[in-house]
Every structure is written in C-alpha cells, then in structure tokens.
C-alpha positions in Angstrom: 73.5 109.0 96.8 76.9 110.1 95.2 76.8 113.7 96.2 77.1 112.0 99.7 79.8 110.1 98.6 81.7 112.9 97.1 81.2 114.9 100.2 83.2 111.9 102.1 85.9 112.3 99.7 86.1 115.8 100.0 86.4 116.0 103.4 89.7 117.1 104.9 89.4 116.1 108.1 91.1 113.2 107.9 94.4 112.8 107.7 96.0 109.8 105.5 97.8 107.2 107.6 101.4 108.9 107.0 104.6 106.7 108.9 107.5 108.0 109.5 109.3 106.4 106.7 107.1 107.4 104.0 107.0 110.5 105.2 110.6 110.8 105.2 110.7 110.1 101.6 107.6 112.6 100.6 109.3 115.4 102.0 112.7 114.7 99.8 114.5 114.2 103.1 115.7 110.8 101.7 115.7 109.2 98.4 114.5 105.5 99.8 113.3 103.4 101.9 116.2 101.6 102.9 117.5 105.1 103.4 115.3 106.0 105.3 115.1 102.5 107.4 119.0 103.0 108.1 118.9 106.6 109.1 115.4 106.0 111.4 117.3 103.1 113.0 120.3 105.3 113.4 118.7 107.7 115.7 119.0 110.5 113.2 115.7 111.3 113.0 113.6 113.4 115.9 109.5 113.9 115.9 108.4 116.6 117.6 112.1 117.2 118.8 112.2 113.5 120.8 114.8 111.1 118.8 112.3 108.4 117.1 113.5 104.7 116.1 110.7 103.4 114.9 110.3 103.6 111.3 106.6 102.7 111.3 105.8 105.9 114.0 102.9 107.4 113.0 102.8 110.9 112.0 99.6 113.2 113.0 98.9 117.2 111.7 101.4 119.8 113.3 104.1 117.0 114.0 107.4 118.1 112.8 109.9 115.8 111.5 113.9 116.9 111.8 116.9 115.3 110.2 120.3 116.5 109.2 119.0 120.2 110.5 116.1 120.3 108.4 113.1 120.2 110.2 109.5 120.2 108.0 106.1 119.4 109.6 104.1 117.0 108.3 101.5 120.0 107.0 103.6 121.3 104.9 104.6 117.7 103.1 100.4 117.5 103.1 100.2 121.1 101.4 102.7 120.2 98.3 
C-alpha cells in the first residue's frame, strides 16, 4: 500500500498550483508580496507576452513570465 503512495508522490505530472504572485517572488523577480501586488496591478507584468493584472493568474508549464526585461518561464523557476 505505500509503494502506491510513493509513486503518487513521485509523479511529475502535476504541476503545483503556482499564481502569478508567488511566482513572481520564486523567481527573485521581486522581494514581496506587496511588491509584487503593486507591480501586477501596475501592468508591469506580461504572461506569455499579454500584460496580466491579475495577481492570482494562474501559471501552467511553458508560460513565461516578463518584467522589467527579464523574462523566465515558469520551468525554469520549477527546475531550481
């Protein structure tokens, strides 16, 4: 019975619910969350190139986050 849960644990597949926020704090892009409210609210931020206001957006493999001319992809914040 664990080995099947440890195979559910190990299991990649899934990808943790990541928000744009959060995310903008894993990848060093801000050092908050009030930062990262203000700048989100702002219109600094783009996902996948499109200017995002929503700090709760919800971020998905191969999205790429840009701000300030930086632009990282959530796969690489998920690889560190």
């Amino acid at each position: 019975m664990s080995t099947e849960n440890n195979h559910e644990t190990e299991c990649p597949a899934e990808l943790p619910e990541l928000r744009l926020g959060q995310f903008l704090k894993l990848a060093n892009l801000v050092g908050s969350g009030g930062q990262a409210k203000i700048v989100i609210q702002q219109g600094l931020v783009a996902v996948n190139g499109q200017t995002e206001t929503r700090r709760g957006r919800h971020l998905h493999r191969g999205d790429t986050v840009t701000y300030q001319g930086r632009t990282i992809s959530v796969d690489q914040v998920l690889q560190a």
